[in-house]
PDB file of N, H, CA, C and O in Angstrom:
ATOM      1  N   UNK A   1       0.851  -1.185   0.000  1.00  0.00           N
ATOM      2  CA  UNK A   1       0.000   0.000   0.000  1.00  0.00           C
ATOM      3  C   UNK A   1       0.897   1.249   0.000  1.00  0.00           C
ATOM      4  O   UNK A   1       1.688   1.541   0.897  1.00  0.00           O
ATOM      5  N   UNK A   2       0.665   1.961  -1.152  1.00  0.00           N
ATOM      6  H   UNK A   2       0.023   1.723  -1.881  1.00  0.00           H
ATOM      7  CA  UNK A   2       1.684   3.389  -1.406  1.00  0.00           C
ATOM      8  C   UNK A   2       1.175   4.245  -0.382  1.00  0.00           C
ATOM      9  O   UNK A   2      -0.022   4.459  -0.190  1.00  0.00           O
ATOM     10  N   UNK A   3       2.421   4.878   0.470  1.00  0.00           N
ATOM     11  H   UNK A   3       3.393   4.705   0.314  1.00  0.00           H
ATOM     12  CA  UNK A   3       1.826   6.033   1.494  1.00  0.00           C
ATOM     13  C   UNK A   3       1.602   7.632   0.661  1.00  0.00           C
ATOM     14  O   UNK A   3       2.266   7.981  -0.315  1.00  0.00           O
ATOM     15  N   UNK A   4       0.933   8.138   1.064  1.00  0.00           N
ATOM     16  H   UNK A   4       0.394   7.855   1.858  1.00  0.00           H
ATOM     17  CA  UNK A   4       0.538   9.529   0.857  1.00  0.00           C
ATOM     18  C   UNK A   4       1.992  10.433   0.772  1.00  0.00           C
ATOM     19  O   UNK A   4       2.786   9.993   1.604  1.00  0.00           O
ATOM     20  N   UNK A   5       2.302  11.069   0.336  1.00  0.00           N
ATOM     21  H   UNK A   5       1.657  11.426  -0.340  1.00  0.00           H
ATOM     22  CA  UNK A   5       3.151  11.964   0.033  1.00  0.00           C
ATOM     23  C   UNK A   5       3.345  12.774   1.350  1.00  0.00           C
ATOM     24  O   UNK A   5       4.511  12.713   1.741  1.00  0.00           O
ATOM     25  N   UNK A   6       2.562  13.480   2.102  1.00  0.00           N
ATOM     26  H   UNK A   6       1.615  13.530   1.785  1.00  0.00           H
ATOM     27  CA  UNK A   6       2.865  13.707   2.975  1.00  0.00           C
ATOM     28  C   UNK A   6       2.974  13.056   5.032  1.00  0.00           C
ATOM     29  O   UNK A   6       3.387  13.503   6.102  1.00  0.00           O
ATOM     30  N   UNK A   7       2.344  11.884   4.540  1.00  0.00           N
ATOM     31  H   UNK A   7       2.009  11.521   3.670  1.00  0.00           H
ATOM     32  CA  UNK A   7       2.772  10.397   5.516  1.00  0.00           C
ATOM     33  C   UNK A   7       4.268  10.579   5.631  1.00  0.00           C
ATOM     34  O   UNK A   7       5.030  11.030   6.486  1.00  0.00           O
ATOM     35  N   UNK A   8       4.372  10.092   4.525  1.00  0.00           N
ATOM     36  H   UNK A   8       3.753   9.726   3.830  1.00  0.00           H
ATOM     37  CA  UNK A   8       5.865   9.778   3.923  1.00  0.00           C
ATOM     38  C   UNK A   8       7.124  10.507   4.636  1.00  0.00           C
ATOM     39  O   UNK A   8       8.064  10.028   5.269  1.00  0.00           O
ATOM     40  N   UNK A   9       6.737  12.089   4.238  1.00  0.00           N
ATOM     41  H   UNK A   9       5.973  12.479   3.723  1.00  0.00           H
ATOM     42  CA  UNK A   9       7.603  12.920   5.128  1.00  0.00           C
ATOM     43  C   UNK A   9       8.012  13.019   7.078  1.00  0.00           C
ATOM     44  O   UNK A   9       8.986  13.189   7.811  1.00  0.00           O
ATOM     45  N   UNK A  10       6.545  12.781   7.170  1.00  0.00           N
ATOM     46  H   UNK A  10       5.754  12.642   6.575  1.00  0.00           H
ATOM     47  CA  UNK A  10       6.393  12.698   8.896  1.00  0.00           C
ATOM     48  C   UNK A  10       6.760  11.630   8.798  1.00  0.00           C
ATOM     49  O   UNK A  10       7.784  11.899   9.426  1.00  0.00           O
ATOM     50  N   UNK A  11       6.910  10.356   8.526  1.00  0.00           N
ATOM     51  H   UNK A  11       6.078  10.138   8.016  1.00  0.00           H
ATOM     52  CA  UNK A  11       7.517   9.268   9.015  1.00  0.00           C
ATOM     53  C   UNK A  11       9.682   9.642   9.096  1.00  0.00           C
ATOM     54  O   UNK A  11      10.502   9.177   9.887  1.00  0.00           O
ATOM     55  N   UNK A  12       9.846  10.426   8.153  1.00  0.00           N
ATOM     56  H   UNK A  12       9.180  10.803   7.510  1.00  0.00           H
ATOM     57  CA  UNK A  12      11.358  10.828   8.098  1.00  0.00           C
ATOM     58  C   UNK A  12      11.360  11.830   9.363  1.00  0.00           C
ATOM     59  O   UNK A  12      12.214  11.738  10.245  1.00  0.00           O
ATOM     60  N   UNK A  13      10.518  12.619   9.374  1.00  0.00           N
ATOM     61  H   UNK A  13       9.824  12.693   8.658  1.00  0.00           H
ATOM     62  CA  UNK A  13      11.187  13.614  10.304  1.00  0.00           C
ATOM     63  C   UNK A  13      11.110  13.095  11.389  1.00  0.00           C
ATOM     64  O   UNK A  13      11.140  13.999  12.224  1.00  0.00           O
ATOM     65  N   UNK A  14      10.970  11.508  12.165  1.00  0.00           N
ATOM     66  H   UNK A  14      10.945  10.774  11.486  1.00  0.00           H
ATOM     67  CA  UNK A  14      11.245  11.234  13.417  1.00  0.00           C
ATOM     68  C   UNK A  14      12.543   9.947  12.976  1.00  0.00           C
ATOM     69  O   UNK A  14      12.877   9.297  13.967  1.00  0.00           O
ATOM     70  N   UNK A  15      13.079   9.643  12.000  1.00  0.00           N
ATOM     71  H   UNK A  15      12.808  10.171  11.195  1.00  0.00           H
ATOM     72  CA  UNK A  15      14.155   9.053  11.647  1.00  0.00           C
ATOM     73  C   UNK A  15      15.501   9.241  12.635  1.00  0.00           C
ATOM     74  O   UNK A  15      16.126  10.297  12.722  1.00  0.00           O
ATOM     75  N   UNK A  16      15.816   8.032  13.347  1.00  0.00           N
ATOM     76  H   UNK A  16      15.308   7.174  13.276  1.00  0.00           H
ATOM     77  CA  UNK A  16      16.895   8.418  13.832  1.00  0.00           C
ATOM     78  C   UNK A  16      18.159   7.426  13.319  1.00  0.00           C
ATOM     79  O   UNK A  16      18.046   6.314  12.804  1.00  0.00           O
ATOM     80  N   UNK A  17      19.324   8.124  13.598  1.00  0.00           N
ATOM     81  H   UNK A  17      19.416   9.028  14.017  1.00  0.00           H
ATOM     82  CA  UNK A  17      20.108   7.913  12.564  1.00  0.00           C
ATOM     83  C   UNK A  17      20.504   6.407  13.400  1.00  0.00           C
ATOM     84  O   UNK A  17      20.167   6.196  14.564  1.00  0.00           O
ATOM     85  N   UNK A  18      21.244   5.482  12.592  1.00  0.00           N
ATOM     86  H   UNK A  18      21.518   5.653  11.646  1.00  0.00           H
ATOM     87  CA  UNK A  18      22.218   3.978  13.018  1.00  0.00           C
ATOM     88  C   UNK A  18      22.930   4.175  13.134  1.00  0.00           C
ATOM     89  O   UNK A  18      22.791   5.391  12.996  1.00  0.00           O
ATOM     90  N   UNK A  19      24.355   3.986  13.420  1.00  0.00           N
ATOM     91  H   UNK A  19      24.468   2.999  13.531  1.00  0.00           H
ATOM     92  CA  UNK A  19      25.289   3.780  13.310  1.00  0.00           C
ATOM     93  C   UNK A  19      26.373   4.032  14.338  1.00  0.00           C
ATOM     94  O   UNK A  19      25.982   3.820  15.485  1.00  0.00           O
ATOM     95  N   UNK A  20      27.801   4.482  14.217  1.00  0.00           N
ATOM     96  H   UNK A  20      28.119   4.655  13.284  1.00  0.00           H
ATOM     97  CA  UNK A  20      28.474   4.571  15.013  1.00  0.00           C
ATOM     98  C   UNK A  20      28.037   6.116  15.853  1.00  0.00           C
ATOM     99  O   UNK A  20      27.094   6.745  15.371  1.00  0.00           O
ATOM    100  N   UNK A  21      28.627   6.583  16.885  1.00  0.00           N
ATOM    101  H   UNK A  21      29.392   6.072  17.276  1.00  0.00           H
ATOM    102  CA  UNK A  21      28.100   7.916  17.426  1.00  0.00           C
ATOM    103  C   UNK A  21      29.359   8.931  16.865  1.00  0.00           C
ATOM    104  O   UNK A  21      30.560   8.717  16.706  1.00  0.00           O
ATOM    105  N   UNK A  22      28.533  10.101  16.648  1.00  0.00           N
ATOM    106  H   UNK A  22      27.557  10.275  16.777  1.00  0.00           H
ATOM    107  CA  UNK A  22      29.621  10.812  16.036  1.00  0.00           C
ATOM    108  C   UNK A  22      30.723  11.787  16.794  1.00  0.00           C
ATOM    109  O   UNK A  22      30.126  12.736  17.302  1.00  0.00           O
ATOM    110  N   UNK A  23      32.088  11.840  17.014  1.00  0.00           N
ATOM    111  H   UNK A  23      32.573  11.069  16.602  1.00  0.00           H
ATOM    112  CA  UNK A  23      32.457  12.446  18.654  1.00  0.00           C
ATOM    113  C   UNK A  23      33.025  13.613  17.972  1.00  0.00           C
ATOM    114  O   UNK A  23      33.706  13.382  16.973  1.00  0.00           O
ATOM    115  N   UNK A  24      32.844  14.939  18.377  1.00  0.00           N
ATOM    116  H   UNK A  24      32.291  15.127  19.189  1.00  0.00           H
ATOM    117  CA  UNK A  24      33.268  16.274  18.022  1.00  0.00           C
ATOM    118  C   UNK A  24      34.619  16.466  18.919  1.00  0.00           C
ATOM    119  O   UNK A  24      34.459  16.058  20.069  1.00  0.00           O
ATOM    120  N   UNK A  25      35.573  16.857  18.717  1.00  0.00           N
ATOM    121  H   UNK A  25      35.703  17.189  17.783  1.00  0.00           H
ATOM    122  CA  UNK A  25      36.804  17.190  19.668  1.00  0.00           C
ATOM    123  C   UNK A  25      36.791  18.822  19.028  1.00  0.00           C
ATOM    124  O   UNK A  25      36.612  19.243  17.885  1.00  0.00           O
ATOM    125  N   UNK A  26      37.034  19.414  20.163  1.00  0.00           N
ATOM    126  H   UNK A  26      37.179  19.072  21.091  1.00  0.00           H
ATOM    127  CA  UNK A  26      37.273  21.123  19.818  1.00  0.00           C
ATOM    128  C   UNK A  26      38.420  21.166  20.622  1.00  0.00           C
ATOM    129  O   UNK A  26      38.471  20.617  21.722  1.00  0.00           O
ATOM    130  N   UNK A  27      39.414  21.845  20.078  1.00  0.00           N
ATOM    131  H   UNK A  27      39.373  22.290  19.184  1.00  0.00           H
ATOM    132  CA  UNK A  27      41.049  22.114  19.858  1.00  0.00           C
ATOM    133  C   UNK A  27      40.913  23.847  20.100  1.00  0.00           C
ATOM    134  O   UNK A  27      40.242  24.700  19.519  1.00  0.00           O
ATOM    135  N   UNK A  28      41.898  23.912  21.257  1.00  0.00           N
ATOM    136  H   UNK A  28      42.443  23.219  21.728  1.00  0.00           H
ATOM    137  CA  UNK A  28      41.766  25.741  21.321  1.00  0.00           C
ATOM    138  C   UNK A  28      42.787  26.098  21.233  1.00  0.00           C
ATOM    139  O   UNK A  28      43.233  27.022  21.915  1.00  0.00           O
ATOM    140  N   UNK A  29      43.510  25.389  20.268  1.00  0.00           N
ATOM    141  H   UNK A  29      43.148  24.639  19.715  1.00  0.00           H
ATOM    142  CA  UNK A  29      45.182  25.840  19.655  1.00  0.00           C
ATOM    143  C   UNK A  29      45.421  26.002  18.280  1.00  0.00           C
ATOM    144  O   UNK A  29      44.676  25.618  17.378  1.00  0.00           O
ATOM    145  N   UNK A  30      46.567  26.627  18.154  1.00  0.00           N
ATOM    146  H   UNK A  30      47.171  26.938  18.887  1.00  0.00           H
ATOM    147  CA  UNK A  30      47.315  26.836  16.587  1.00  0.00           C
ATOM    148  C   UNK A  30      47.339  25.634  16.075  1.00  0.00           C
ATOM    149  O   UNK A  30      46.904  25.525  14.929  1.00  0.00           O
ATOM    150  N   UNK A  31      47.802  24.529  16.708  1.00  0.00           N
ATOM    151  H   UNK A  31      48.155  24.618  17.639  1.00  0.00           H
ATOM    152  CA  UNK A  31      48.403  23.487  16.599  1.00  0.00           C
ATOM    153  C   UNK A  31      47.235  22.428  16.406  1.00  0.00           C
ATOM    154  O   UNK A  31      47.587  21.251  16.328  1.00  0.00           O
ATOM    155  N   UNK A  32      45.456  22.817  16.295  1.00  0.00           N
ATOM    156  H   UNK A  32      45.170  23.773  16.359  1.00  0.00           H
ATOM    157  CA  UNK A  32      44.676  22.334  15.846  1.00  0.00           C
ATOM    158  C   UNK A  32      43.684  23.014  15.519  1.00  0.00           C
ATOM    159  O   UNK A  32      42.639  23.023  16.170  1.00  0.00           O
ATOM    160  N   UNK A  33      43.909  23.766  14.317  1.00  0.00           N
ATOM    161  H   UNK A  33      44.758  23.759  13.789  1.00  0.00           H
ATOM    162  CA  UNK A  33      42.465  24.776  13.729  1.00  0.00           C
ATOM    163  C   UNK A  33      41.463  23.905  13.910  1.00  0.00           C
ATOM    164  O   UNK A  33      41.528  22.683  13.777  1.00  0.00           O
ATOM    165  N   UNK A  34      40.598  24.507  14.193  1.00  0.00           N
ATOM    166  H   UNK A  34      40.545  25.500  14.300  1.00  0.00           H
ATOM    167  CA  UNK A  34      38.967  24.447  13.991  1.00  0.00           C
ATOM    168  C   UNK A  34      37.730  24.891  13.153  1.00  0.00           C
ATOM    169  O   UNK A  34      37.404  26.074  13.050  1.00  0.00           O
ATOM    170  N   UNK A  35      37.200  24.070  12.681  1.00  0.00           N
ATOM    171  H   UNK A  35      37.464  23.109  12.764  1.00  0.00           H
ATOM    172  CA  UNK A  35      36.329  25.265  11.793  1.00  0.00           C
ATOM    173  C   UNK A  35      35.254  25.888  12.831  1.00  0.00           C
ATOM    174  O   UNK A  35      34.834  27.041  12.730  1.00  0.00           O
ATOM    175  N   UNK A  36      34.836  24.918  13.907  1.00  0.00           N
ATOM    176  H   UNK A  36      35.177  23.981  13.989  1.00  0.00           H
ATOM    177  CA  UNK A  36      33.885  25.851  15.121  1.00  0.00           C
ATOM    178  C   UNK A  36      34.150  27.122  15.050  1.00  0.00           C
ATOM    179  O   UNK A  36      35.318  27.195  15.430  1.00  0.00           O
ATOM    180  N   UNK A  37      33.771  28.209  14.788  1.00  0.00           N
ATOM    181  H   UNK A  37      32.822  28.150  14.479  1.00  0.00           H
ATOM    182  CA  UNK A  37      33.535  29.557  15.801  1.00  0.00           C
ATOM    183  C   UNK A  37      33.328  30.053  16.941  1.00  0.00           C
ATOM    184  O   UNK A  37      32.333  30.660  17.340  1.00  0.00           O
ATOM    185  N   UNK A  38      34.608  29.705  17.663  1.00  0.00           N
ATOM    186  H   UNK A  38      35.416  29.213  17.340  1.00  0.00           H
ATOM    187  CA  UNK A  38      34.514  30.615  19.343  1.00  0.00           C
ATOM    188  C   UNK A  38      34.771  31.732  19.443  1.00  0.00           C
ATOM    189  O   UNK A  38      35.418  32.402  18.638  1.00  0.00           O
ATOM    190  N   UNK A  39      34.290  32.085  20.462  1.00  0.00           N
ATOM    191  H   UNK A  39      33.765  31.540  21.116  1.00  0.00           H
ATOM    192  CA  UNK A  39      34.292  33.479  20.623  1.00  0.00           C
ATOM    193  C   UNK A  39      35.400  33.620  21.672  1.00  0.00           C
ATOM    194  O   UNK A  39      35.539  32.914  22.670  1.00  0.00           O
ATOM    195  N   UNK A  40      36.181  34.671  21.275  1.00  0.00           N
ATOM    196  H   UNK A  40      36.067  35.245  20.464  1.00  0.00           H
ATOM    197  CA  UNK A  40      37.708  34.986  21.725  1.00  0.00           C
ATOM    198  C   UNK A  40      37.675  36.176  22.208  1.00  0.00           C
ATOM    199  O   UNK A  40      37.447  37.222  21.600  1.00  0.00           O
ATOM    200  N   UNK A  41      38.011  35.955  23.818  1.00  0.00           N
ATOM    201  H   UNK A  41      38.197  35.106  24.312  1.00  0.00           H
ATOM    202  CA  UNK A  41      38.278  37.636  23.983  1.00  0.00           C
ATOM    203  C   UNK A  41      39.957  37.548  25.151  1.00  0.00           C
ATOM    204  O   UNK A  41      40.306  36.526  25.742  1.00  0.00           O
ATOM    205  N   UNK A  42      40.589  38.682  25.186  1.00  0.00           N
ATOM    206  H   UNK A  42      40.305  39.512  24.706  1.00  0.00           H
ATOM    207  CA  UNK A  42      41.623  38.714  25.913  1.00  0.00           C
ATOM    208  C   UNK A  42      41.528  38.317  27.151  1.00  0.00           C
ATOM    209  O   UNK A  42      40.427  38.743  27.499  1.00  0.00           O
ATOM    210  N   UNK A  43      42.034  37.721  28.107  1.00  0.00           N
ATOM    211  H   UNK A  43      42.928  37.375  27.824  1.00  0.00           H
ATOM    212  CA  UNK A  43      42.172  38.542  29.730  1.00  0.00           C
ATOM    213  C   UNK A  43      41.943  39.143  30.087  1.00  0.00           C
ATOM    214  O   UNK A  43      42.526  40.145  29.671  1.00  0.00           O
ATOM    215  N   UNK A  44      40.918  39.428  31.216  1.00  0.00           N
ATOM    216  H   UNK A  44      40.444  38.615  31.554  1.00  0.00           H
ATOM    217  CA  UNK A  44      41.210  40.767  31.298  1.00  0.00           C
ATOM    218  C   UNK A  44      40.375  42.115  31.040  1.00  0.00           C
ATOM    219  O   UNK A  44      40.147  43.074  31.777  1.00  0.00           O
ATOM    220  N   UNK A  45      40.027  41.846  29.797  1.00  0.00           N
ATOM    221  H   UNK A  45      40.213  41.067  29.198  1.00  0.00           H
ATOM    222  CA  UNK A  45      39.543  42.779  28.816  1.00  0.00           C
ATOM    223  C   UNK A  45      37.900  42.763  28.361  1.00  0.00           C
ATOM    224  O   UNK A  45      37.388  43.426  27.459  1.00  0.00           O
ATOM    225  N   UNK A  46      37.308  41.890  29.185  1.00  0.00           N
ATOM    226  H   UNK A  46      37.724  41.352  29.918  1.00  0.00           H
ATOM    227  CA  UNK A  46      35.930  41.927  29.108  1.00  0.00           C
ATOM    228  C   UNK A  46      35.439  42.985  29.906  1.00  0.00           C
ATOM    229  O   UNK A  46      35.936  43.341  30.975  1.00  0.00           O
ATOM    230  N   UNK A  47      34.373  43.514  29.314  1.00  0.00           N
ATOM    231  H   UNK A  47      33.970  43.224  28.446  1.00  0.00           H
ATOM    232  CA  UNK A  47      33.644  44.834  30.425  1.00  0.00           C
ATOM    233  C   UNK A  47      32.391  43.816  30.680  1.00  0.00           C
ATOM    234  O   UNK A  47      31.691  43.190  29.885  1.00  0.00           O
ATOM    235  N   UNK A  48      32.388  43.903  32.158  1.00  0.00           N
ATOM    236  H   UNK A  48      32.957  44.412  32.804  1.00  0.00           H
ATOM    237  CA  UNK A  48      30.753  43.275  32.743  1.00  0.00           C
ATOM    238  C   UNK A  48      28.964  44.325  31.634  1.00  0.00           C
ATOM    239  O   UNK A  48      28.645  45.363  31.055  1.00  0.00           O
ATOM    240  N   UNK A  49      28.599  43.330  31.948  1.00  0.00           N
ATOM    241  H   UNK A  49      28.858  42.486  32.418  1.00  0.00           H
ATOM    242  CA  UNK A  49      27.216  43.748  30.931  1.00  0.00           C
ATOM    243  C   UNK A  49      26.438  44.736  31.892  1.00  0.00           C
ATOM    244  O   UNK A  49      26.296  44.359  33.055  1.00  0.00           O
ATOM    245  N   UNK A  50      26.072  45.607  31.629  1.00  0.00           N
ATOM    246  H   UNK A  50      26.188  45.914  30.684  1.00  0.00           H
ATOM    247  CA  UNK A  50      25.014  47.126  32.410  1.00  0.00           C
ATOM    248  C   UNK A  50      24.405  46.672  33.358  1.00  0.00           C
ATOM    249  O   UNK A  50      24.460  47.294  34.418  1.00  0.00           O
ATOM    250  N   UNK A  51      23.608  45.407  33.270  1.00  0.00           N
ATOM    251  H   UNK A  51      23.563  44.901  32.408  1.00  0.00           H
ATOM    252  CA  UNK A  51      22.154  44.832  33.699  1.00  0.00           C
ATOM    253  C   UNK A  51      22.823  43.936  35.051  1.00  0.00           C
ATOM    254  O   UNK A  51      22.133  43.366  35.897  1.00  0.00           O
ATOM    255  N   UNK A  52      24.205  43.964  35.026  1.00  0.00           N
ATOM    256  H   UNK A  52      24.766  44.427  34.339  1.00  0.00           H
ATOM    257  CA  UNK A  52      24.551  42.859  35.708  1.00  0.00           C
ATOM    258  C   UNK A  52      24.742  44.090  37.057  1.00  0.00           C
ATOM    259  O   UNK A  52      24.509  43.472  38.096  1.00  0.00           O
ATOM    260  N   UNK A  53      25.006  45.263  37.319  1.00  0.00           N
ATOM    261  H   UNK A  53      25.195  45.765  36.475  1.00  0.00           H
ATOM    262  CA  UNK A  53      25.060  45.743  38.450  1.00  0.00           C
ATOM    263  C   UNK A  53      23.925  45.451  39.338  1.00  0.00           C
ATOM    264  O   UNK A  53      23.908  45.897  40.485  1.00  0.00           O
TER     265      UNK A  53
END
């Protein structure tokens, strides 16, 4: 029995994936770029936020 076109979809969007688990390592050196985007600030050099007094 052919499912409906939109059956079809809701049955994918609760799809969970098999396989091995996937492990992220984030590197906060020269010596291992990252493509992540962290946010970098000096020592030191942060000013506290207004709201926080």
């Amino acid at each position: 029995m052919p499912m409906r076109d939109g059956v079809h979809r809701a049955a994918d969007a609760f799809h969970l994936p098999v396989g091995r688990p996937v492990t992220r390592r984030i590197h906060r050196d020269a010596a291992h770029p990252s493509r992540l985007g962290l946010p970098c600030t000096a020592a030191g050099t942060a000013q506290p936020h207004p709201a926080a007094h």
